[in-house]
C-alpha positions, 0 to 999 in steps of 0.5 A: 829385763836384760841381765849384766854381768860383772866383769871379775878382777881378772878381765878389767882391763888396765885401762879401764882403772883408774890411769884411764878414768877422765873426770870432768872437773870444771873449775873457776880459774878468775882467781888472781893467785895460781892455787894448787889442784890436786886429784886422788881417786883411788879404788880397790879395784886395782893395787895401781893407783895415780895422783894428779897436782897441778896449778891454775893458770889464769883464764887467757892462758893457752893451757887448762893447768900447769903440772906440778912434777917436783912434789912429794907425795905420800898416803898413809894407812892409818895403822899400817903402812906409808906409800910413796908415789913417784913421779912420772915426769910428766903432766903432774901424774905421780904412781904406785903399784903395789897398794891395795885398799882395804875396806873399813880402812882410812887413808890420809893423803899428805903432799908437799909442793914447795914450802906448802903442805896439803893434806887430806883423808879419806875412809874405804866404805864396805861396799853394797852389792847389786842385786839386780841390773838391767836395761831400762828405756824412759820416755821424759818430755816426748823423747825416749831415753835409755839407762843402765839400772841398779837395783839393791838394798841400801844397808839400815842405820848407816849413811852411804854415798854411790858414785857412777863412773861411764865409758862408752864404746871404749872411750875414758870413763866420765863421770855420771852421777852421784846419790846418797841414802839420805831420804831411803836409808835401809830401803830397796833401791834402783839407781838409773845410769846414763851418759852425759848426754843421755844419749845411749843407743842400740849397739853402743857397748859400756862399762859403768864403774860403781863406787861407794864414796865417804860422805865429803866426797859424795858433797864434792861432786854433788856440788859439781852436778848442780853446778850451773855450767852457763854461770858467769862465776860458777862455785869450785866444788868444796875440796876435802883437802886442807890449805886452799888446794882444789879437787878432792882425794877419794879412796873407794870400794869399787866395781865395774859391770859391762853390757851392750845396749839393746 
């Protein structure tokens, strides 16, 4: 098994953070009110950080959301500090520099659009180290598929939640998957990672982001992914932000490993 090696803080480059990451956040826009949709995936690997707010728009309309480039918004280090983030004046995108996240800390998220207020909150888990990463090819229904492994030791007594984030060949980073421990708390464990598609092949090169999320926002994209994508009416993932806004506010422990499939 083919050995990967992390890339150190020093050589993740800036565009693979969290400016760069695409998330695939599939939304059901039949509603007849515009509702407000807020984006927060903030992560340790960077003291840079964005926040996307924006509006639904009706299902005919030509654009998928409109940006929201007059809110205030704000998060807050429960016993520390507030950090303000400005806006870019442009598609809804509002950014910080100089905030770094520590683990075992919560963060709460409060932003104000108009007369509404929208608020959230979200812990940096400790993060669990890999111990083993490799290449891996599957046969599943006749067809060979290849993935990324991660083997480590779940910690015993305490409830943790993995995201894994792809960018192949230098494309944005997608979202891929996520796990829990409910079923092998404290166990050895190995996660399979692959693309949407499952369709890596010999030569594509790849960096995988591995978060560890809190518990409502593993529920948030564990909703996503058994979401029917051909549903005539397909479910919003529950948001973990208050007063009826969609997305989700995330503050993770985080790191990014990169191979080249073989």
């Amino acid at each position: 098994m083919k050995k990967i090696h992390y890339i150190t803080a020093a050589l993740v480059l800036f565009t693979l953070l969290c400016w760069s990451c695409e998330d695939k956040i599939d939304i059901d826009l039949n509603d007849a009110d515009p509702r407000v949709v807020i984006v927060g995936d903030l992560s340790n690997l960077s003291d840079k950080h964005q926040i996307r707010v924006s509006k639904t728009v009706a299902f005919n309309e030509p654009v998928n959301s409109l940006p929201i480039n007059n809110a205030q918004v704000e998060v807050t280090e429960v016993g520390g500090r507030s950090y303000r983030f400005a806006s870019t004046g442009e598609n809804g995108i509002y950014t910080i520099s100089g905030m770094s996240l520590r683990e075992g800390r919560t963060y709460r998220l409060k932003i104000w659009v108009d007369d509404e207020i929208y608020e959230s909150e979200s812990t940096v888990p400790r993060y669990v180290p890999v111990e083993e990463l490799g290449l891996k090819e599957e046969t599943i229904f006749g067809e060979a598929y290849k993935m990324v492994t991660f083997g480590f030791t779940d910690p015993v007594d305490i409830d943790n939640y993995y995201r894994y984030l792809i960018a192949v060949n230098n494309n944005p980073m997608e979202f891929s998957t996520v796990f829990s421990d409910k079923f092998n708390n404290g166990l050895t464990l190995t996660h399979d990672i692959a693309n949407e598609d499952n369709d890596l092949k010999v030569g594509d090169e790849i960096v995988i982001r591995r978060q560890c999320i809190d518990k409502n926002v593993h529920r948030y994209w564990n909703e996503f992914q058994q979401t029917n994508p051909g549903s005539a009416s397909p479910a919003n993932p529950t948001s973990n932000i208050s007063n009826g806004a969609l997305g989700y506010f995330s503050t993770s422990s985080a790191q990014d490993f990169k191979t080249t499939m073989e």
